[in-house]
N, C-alpha and C positions, 0 to 999 in steps of 0.2 A: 477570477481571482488573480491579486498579483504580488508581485514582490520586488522589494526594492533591493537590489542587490549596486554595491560600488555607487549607491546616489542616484541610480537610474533605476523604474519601474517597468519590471517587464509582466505583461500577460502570461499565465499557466494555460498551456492547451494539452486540454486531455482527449482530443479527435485519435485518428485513426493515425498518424504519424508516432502520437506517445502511444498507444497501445501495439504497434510494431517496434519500437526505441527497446521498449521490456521483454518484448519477446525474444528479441535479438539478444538480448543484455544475459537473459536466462534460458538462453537456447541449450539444448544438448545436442547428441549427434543424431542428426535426422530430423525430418520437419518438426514444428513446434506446432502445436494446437495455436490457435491466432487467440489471444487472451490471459495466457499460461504466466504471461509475466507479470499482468494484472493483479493477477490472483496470488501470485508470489510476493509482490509488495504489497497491496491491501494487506494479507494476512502479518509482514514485517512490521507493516506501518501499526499496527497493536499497541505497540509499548514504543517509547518513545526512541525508536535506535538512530541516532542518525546517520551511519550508512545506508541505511533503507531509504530515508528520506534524501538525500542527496540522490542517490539512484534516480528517485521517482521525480526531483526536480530536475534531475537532466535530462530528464524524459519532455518534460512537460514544459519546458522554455526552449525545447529544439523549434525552429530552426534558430529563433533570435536570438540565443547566446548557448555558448558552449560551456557550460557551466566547469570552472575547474572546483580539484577539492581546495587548492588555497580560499578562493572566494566563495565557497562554501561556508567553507570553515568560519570567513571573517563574520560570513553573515549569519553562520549560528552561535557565535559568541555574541552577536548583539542582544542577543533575548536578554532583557533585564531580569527575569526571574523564572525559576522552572517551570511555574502557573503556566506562563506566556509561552514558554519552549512546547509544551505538552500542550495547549491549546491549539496553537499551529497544527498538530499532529491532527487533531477531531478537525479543525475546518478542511485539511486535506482530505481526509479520508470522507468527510461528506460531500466535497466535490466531484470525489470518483464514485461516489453515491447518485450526483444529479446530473452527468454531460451524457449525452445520448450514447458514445461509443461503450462507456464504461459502467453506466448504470446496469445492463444486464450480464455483463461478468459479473460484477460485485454481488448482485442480486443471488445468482446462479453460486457462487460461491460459499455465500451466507444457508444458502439454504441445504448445501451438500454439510455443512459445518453444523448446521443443526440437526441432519439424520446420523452424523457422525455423533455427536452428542446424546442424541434419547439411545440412540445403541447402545453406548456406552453406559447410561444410564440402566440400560433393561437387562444389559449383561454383568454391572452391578450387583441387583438387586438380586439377580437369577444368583449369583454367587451366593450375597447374601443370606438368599434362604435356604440354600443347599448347607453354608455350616451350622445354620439353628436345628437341623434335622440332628433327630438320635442315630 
């Protein structure tokens, strides 16, 4: 995947250098799980925020440019239309769906997000039928 940032086209690498970039980026104090930043911005990257997205491109254009927020900025006012701005967001998030470093974070993520979910869902329902009782 790439992007043209200031007239020139750079490669997004989502190896093992952007998956340290993030971890770094959302460290706390004391080691980080190797991944944790992955899973921090896939889950930001959701809805269209573009701090999350600047995050995860300055991740993923290291070492070839250092992304600043000006030239962010210039290059996310180019979107002609929100369509386009929020499309951007799906082709990111399926790239960290397909490069070998990050495909099974995201994987492993999706699938803690869906036992989070039916829980939610069972703990629901469990509610549910406790105030239909007399």
């Amino acid at each position: 995947m790439y992007v043209k940032i200031d007239g020139k086209n750079y490669e997004l690498h989502f190896g093992v250098r952007f998956v340290r970039e993030l971890d770094k980026k959302y460290s706390i104090e004391g080691p980080v799980e190797f991944g944790t930043g992955v899973n921090n911005i896939y889950a930001r990257l959701q809805s269209p925020n573009p701090y999350a997205l600047y995050e995860a491109l300055h991740a993923a254009l290291q070492p070839d440019l250092d992304l600043t927020e000006e030239e962010f900025d210039i290059w996310v006012d180019s979107f002609k239309s929100e369509q386009e701005y929020t499309r951007f967001f799906g082709l990111f998030t399926k790239e960290l769906k397909n490069h070998r470093q990050t495909r099974p974070l995201v994987k492993n993520y999706e699938k803690v997000m869906n036992e989070v979910k039916k829980q939610f869902e069972k703990e629901k329902n469990l509610k549910a039928q406790d105030t239909m009782k007399p």
